[in-house]
PyMOL Python script that loads the backbone (N, CA, C, O; Angstrom):
from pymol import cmd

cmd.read_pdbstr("""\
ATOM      1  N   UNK A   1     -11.439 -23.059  -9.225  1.00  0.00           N
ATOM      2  CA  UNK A   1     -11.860 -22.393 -10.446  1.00  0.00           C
ATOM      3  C   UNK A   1     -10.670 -21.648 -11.040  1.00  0.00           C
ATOM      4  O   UNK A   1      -9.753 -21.184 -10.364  1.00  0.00           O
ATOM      5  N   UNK A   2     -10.744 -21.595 -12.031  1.00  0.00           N
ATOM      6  CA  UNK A   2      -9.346 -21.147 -12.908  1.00  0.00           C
ATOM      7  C   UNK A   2      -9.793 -20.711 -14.144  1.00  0.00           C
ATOM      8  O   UNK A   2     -10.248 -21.345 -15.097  1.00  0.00           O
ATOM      9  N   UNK A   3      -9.493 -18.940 -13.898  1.00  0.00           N
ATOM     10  CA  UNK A   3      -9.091 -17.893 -14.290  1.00  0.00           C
ATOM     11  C   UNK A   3      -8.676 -17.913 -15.988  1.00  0.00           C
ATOM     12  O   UNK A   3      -7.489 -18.236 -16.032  1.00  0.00           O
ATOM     13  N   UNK A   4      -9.052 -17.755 -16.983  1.00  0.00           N
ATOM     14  CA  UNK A   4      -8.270 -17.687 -18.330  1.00  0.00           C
ATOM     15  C   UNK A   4      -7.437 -16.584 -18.136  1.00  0.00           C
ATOM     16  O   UNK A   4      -7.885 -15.504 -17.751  1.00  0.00           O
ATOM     17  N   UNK A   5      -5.798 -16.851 -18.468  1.00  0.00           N
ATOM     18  CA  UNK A   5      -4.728 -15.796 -18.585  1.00  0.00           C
ATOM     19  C   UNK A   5      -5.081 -15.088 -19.407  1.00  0.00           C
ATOM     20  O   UNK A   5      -4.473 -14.046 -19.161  1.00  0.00           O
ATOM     21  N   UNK A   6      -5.913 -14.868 -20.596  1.00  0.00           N
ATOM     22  CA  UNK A   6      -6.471 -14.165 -21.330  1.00  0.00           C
ATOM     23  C   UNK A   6      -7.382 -13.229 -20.934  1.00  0.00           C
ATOM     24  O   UNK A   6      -7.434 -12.160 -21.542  1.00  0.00           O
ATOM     25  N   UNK A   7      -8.304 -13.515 -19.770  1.00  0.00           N
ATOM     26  CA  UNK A   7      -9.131 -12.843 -18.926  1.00  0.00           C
ATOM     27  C   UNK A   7      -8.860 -11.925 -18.403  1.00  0.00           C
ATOM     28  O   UNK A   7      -9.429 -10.841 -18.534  1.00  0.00           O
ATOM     29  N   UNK A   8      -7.638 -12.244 -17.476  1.00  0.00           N
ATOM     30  CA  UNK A   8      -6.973 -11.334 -16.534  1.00  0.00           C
ATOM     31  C   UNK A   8      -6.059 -10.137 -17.179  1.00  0.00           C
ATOM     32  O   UNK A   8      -5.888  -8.996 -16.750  1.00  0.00           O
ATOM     33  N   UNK A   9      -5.365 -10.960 -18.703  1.00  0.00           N
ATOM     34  CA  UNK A   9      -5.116  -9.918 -19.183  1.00  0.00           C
ATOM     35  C   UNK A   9      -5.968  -8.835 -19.569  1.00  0.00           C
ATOM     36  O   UNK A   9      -5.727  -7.672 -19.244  1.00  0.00           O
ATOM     37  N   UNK A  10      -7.205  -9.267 -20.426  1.00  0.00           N
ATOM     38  CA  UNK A  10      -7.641  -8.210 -20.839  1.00  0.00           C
ATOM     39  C   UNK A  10      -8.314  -7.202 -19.645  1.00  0.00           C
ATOM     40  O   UNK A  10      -8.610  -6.026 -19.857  1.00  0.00           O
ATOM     41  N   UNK A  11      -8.504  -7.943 -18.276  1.00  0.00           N
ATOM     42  CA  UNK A  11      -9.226  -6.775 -17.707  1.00  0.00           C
ATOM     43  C   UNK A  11      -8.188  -5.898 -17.204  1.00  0.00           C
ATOM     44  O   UNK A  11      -8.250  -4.699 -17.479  1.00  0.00           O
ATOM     45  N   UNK A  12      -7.371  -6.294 -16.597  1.00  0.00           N
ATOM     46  CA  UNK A  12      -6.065  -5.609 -16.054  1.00  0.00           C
ATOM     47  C   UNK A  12      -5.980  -4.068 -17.579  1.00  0.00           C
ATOM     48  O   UNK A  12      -6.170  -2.873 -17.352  1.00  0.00           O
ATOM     49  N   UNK A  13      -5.654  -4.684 -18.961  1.00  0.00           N
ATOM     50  CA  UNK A  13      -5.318  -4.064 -19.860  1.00  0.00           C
ATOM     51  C   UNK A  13      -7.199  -2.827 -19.935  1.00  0.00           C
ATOM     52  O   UNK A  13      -7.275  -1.765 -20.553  1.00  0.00           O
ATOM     53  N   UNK A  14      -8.143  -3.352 -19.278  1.00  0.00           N
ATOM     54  CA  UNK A  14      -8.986  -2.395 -19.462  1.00  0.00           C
ATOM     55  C   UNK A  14      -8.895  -1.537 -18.174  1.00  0.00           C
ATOM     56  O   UNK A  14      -9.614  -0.548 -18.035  1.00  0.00           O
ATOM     57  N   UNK A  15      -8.064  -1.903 -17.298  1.00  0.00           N
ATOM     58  CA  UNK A  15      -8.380  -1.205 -16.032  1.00  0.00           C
ATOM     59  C   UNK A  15      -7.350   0.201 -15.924  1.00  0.00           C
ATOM     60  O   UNK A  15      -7.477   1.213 -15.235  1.00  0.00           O
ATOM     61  N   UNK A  16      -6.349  -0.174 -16.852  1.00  0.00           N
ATOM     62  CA  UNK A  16      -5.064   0.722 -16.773  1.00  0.00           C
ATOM     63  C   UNK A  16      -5.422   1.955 -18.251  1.00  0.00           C
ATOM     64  O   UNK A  16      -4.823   3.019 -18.406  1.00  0.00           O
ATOM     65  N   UNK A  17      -6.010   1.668 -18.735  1.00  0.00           N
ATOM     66  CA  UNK A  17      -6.326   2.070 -19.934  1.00  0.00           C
ATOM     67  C   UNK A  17      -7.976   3.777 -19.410  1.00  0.00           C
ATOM     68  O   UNK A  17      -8.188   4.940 -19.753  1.00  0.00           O
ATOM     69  N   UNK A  18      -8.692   2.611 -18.352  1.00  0.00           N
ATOM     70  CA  UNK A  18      -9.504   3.380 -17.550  1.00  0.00           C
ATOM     71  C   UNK A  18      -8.735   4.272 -16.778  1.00  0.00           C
ATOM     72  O   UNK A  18      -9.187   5.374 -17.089  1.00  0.00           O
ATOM     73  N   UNK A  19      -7.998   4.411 -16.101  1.00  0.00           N
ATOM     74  CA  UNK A  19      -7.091   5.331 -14.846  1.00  0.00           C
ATOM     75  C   UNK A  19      -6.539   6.226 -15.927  1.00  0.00           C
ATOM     76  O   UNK A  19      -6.864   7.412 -15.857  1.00  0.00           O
ATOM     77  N   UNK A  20      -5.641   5.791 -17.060  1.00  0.00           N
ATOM     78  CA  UNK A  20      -5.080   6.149 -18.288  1.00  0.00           C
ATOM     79  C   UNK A  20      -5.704   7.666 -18.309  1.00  0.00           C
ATOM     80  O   UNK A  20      -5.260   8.787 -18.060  1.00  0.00           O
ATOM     81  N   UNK A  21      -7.301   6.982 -18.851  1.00  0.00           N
ATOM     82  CA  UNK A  21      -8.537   8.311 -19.446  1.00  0.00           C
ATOM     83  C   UNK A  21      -8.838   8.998 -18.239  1.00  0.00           C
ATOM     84  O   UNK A  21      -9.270  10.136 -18.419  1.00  0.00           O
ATOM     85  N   UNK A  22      -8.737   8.648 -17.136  1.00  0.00           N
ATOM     86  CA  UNK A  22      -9.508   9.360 -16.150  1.00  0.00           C
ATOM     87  C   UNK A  22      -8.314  10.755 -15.576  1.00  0.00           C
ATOM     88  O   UNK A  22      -8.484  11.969 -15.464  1.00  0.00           O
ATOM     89  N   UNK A  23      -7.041   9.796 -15.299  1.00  0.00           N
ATOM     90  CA  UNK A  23      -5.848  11.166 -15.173  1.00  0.00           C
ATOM     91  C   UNK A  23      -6.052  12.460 -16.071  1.00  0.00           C
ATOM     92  O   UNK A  23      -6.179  13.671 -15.893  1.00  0.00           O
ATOM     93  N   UNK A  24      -6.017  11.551 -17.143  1.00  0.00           N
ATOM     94  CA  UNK A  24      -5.932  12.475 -18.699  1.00  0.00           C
ATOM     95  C   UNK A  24      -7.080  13.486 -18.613  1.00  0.00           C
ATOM     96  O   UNK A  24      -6.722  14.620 -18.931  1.00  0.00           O
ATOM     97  N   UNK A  25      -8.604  13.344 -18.201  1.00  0.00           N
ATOM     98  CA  UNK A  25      -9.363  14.435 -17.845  1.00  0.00           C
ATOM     99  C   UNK A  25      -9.375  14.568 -16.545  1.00  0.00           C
ATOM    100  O   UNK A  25     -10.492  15.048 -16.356  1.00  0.00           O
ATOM    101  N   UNK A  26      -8.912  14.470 -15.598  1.00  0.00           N
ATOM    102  CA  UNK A  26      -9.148  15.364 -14.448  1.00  0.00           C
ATOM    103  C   UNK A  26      -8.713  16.948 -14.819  1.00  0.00           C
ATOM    104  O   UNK A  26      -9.607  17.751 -14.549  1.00  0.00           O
ATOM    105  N   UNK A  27      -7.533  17.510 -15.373  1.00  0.00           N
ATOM    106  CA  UNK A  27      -7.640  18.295 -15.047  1.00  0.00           C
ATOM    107  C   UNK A  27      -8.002  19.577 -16.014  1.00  0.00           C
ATOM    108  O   UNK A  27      -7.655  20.758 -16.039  1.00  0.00           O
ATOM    109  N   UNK A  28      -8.929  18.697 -16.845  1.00  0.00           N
ATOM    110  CA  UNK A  28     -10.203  19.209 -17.880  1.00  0.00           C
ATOM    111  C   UNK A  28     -11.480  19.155 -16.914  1.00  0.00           C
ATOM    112  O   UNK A  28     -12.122  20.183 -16.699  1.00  0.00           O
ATOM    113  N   UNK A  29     -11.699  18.391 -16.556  1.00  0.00           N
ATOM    114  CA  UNK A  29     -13.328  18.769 -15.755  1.00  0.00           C
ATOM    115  C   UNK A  29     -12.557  19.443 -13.588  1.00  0.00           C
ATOM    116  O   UNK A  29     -13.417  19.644 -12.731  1.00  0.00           O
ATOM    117  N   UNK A  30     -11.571  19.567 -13.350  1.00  0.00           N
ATOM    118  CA  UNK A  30     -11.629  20.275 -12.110  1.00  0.00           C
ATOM    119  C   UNK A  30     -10.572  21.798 -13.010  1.00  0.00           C
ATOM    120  O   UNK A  30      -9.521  22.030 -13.606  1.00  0.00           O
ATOM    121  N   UNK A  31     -11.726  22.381 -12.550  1.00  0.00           N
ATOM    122  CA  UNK A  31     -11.524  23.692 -12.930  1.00  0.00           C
ATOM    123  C   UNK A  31     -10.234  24.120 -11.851  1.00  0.00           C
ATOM    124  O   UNK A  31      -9.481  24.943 -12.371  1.00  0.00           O
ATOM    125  N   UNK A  32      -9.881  23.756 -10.589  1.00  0.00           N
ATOM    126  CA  UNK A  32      -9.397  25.087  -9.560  1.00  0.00           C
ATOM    127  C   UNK A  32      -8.039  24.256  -9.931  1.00  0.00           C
ATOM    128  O   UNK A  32      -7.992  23.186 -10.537  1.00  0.00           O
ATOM    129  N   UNK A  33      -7.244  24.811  -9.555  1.00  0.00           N
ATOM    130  CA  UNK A  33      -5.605  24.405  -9.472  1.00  0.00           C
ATOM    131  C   UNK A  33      -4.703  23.800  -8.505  1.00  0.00           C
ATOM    132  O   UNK A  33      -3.498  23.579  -8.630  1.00  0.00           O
ATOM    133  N   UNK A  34      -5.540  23.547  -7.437  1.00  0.00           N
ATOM    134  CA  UNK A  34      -5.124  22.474  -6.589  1.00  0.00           C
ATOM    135  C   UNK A  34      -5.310  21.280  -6.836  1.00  0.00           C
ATOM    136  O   UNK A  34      -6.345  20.740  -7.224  1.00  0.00           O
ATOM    137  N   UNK A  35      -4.086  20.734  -6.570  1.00  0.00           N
ATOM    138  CA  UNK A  35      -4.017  19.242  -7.037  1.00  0.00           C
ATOM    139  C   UNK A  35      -3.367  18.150  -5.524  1.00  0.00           C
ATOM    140  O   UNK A  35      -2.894  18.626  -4.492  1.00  0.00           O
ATOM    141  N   UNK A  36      -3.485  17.130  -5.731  1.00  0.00           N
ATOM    142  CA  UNK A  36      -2.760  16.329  -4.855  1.00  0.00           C
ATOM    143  C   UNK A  36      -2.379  14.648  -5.506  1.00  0.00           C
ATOM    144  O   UNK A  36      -3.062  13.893  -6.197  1.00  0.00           O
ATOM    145  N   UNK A  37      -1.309  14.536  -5.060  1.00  0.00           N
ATOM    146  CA  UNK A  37      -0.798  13.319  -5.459  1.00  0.00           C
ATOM    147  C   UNK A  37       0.043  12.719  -4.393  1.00  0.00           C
ATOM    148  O   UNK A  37       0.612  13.375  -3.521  1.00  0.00           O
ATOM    149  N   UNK A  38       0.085  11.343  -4.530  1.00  0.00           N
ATOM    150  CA  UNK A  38       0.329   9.997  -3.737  1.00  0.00           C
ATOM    151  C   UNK A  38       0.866   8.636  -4.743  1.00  0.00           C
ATOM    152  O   UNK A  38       0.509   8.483  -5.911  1.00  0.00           O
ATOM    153  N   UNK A  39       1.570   7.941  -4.175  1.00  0.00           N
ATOM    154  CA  UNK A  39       2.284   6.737  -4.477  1.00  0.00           C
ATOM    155  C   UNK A  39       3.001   6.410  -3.153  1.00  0.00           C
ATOM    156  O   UNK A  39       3.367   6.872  -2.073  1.00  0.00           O
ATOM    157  N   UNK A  40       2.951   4.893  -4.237  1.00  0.00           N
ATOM    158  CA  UNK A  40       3.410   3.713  -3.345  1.00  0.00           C
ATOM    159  C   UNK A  40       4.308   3.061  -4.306  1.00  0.00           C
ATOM    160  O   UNK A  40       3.964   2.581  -5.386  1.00  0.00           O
ATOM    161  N   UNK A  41       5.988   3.100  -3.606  1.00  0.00           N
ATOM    162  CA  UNK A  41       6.455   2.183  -4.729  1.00  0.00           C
ATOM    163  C   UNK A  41       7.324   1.498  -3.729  1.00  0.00           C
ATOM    164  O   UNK A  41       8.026   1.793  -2.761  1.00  0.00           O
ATOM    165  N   UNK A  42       6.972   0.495  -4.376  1.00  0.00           N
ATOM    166  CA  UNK A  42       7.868  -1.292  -3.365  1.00  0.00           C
ATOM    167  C   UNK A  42       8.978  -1.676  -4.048  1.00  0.00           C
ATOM    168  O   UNK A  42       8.828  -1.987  -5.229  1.00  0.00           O
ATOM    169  N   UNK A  43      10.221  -1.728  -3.489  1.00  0.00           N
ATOM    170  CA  UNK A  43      11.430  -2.001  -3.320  1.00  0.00           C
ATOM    171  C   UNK A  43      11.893  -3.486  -2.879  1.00  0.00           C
ATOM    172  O   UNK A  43      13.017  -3.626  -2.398  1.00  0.00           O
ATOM    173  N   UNK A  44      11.313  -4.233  -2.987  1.00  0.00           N
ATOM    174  CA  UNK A  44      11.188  -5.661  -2.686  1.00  0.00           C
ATOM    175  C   UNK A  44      10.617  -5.583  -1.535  1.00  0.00           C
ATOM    176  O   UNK A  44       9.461  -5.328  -1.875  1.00  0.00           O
ATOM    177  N   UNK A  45      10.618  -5.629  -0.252  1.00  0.00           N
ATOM    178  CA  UNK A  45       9.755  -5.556   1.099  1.00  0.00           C
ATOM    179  C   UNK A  45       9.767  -4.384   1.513  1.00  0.00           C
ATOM    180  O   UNK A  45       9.184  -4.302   2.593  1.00  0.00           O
ATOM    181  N   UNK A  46      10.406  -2.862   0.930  1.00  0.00           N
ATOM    182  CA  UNK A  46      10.333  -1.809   1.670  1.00  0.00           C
ATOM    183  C   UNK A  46       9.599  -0.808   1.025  1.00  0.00           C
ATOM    184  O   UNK A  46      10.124  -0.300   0.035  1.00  0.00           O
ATOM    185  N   UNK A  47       8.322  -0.358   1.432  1.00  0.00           N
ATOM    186  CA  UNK A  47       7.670   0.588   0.547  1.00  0.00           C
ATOM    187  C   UNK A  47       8.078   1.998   0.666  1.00  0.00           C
ATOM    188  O   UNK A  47       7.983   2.514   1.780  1.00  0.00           O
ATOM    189  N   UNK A  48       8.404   2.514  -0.066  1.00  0.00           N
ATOM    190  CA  UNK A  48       8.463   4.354  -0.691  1.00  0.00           C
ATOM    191  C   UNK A  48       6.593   4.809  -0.314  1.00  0.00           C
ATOM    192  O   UNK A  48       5.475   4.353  -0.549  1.00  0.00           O
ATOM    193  N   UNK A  49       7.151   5.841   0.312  1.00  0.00           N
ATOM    194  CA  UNK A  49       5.539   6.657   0.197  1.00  0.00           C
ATOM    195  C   UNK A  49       5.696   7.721   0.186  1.00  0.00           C
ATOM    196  O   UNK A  49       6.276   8.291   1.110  1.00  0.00           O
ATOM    197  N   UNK A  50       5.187   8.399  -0.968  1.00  0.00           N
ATOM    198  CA  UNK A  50       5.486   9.799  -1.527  1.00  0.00           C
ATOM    199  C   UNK A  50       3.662  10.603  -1.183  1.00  0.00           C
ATOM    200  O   UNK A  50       2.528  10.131  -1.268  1.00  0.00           O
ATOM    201  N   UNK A  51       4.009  11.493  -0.929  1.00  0.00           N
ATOM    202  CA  UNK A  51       2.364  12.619  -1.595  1.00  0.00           C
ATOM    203  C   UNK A  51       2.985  13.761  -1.354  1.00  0.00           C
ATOM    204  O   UNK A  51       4.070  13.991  -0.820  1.00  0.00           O
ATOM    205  N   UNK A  52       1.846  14.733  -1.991  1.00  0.00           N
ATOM    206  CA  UNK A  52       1.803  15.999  -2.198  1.00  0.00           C
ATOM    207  C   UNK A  52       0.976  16.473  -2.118  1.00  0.00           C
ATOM    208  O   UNK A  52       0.151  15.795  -2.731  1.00  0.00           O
ATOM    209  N   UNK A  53       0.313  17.694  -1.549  1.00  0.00           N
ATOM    210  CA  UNK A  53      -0.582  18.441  -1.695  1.00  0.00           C
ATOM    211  C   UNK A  53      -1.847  18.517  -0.303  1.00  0.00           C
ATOM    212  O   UNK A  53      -1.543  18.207   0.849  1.00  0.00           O
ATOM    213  N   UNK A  54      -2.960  18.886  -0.625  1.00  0.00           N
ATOM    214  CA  UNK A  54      -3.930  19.092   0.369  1.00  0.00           C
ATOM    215  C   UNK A  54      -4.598  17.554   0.615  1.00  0.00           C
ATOM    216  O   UNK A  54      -5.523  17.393   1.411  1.00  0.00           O
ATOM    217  N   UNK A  55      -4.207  16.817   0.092  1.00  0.00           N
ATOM    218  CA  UNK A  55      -5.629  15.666   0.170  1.00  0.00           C
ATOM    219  C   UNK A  55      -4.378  14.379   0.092  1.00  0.00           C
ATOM    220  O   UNK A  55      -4.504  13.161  -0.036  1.00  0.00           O
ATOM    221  N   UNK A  56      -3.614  14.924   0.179  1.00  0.00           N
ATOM    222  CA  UNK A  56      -1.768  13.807  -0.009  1.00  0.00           C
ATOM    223  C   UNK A  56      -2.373  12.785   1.069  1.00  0.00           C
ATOM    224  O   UNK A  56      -2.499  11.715   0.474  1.00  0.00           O
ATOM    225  N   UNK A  57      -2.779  12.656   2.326  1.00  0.00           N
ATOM    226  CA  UNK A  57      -2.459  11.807   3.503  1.00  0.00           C
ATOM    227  C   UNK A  57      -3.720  11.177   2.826  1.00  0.00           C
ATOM    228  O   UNK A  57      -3.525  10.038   3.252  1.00  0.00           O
ATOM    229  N   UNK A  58      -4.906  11.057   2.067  1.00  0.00           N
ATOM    230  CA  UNK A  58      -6.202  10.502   2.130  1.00  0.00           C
ATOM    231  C   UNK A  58      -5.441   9.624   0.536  1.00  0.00           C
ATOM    232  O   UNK A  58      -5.523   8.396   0.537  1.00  0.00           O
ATOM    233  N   UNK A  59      -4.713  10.354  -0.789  1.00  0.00           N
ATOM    234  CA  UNK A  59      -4.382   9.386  -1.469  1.00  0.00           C
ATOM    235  C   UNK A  59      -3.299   8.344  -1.112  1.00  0.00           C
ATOM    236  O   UNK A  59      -3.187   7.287  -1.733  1.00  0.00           O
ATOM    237  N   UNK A  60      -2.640   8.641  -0.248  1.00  0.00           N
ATOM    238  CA  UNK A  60      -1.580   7.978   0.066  1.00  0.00           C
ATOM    239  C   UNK A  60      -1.866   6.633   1.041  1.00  0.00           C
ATOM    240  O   UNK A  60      -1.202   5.606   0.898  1.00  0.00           O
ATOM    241  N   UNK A  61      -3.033   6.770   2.145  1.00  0.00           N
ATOM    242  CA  UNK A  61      -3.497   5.808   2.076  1.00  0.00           C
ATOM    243  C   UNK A  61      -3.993   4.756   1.614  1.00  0.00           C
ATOM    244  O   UNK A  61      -3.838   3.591   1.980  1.00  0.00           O
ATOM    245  N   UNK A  62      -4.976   5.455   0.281  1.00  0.00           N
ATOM    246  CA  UNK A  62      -5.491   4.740  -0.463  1.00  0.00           C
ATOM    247  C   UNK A  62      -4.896   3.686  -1.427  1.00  0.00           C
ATOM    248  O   UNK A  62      -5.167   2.556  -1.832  1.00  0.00           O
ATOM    249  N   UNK A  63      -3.689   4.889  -1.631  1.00  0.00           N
ATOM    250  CA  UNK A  63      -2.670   4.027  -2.214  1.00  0.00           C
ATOM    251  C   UNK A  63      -1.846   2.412  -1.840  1.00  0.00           C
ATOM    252  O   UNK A  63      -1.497   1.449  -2.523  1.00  0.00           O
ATOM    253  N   UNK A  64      -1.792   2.751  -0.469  1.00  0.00           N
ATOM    254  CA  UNK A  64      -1.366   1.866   0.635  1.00  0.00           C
ATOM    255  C   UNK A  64      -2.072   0.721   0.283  1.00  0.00           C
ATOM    256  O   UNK A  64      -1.720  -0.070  -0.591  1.00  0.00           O
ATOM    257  N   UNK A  65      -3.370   0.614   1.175  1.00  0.00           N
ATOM    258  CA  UNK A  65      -4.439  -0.015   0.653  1.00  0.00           C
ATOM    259  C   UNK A  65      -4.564  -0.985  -0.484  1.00  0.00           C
ATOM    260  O   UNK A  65      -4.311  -2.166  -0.249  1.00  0.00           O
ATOM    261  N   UNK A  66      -4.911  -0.635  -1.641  1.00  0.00           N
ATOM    262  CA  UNK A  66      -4.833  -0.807  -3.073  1.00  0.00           C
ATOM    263  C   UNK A  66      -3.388  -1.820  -3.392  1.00  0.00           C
ATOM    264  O   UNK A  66      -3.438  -2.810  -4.122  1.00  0.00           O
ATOM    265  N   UNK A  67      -2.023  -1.305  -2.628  1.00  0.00           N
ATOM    266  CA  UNK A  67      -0.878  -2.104  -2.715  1.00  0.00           C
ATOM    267  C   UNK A  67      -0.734  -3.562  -1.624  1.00  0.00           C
ATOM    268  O   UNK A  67       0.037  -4.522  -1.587  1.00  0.00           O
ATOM    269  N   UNK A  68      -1.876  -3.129  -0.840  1.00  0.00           N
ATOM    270  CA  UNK A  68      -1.315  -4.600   0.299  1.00  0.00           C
ATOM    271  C   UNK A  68      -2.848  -5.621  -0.529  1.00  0.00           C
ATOM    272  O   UNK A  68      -2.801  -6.837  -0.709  1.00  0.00           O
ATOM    273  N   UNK A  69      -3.978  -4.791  -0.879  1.00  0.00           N
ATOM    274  CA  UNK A  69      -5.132  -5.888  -1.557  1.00  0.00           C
ATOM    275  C   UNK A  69      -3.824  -6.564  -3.721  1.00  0.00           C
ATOM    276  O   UNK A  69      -4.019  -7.433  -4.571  1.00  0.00           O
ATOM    277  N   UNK A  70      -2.960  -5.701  -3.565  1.00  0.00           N
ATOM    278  CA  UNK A  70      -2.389  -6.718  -4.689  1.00  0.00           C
ATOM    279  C   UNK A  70      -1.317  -7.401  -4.271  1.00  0.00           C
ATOM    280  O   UNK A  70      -0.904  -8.227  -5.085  1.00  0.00           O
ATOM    281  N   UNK A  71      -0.823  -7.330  -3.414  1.00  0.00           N
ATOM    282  CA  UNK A  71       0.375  -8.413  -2.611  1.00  0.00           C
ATOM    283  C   UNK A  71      -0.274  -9.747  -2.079  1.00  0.00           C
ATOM    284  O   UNK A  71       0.240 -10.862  -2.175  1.00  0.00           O
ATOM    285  N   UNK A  72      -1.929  -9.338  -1.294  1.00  0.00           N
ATOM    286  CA  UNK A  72      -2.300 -10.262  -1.083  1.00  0.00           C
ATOM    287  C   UNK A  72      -3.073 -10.994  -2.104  1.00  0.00           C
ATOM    288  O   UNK A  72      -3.376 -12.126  -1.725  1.00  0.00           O
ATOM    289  N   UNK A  73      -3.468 -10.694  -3.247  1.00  0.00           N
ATOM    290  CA  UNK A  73      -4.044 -10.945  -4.466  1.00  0.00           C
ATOM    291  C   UNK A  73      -2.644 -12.132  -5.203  1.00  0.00           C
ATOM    292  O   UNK A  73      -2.586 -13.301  -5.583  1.00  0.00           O
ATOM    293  N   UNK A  74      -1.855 -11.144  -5.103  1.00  0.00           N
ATOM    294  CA  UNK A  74      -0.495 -12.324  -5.989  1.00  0.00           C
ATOM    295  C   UNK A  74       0.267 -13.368  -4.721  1.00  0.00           C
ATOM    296  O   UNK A  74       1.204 -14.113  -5.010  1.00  0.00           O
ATOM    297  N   UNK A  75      -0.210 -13.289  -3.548  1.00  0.00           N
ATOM    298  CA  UNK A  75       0.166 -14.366  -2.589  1.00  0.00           C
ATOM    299  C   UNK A  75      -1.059 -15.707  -3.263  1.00  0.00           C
ATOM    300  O   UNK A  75      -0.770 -16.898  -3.381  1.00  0.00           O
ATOM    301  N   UNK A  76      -2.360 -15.096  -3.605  1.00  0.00           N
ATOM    302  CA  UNK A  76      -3.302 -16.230  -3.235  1.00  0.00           C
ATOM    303  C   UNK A  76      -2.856 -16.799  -4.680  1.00  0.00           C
ATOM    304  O   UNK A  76      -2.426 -17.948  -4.779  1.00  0.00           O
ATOM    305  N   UNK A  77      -2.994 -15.831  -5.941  1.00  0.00           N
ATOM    306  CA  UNK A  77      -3.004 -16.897  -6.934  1.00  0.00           C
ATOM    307  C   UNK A  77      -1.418 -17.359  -7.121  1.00  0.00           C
ATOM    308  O   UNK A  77      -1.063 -18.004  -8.107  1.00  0.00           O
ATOM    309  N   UNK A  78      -0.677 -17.033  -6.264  1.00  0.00           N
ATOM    310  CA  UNK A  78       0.628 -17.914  -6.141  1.00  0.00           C
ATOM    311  C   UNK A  78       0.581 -19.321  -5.750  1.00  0.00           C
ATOM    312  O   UNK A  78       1.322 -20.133  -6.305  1.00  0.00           O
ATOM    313  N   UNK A  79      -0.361 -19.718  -4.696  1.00  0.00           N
ATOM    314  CA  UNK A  79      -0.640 -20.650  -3.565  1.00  0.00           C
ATOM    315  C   UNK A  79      -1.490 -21.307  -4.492  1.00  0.00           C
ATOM    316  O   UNK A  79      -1.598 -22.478  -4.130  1.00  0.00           O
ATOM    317  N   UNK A  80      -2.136 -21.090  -5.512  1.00  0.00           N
ATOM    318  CA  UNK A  80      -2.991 -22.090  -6.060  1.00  0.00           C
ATOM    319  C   UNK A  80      -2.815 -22.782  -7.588  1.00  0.00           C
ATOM    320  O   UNK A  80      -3.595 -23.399  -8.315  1.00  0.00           O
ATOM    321  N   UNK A  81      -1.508 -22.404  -7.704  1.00  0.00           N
ATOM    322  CA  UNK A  81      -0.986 -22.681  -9.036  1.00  0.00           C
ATOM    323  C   UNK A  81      -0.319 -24.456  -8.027  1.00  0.00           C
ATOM    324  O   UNK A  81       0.313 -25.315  -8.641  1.00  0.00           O
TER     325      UNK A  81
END
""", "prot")
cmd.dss("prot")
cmd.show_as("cartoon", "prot")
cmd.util.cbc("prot")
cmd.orient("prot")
């Protein structure tokens, strides 16, 4: 089954657009001033893992996570082209 490149664009373009709005109010609807942040940034095979804060080790996983389900996401539709 095969995917319209048009498809993928637009959801990708609705998904980033969603995170976009949601950053943008977090820190309109959490009132207290603690914050925490996490990333994952890949260097060709070597990942960077950054966080900060009280809840750093739970995004930073998540982050993790989220980066090996799109490595293995662009392995499969690599393999089927």
């Amino acid at each position: 089954m095969r995917v319209p490149t048009t498809g993928l664009f637009f959801l990708a373009f609705v998904m980033i657009f969603v995170g976009i709005l949601l950053m943008s109010l977090a820190p309109i609807l959490n009132r207290s001033n603690v914050g925490s942040v996490g990333t994952v940034i890949l260097i060709g095979p070597i990942p960077i893992i950054l966080g900060s804060g009280p809840f750093a080790s739970v995004i930073v996983v998540l982050a993790l996570l989220l980066t090996i389900v799109a490595l293995i996401f662009g392995v499969i539709l690599q393999r089927r082209r």
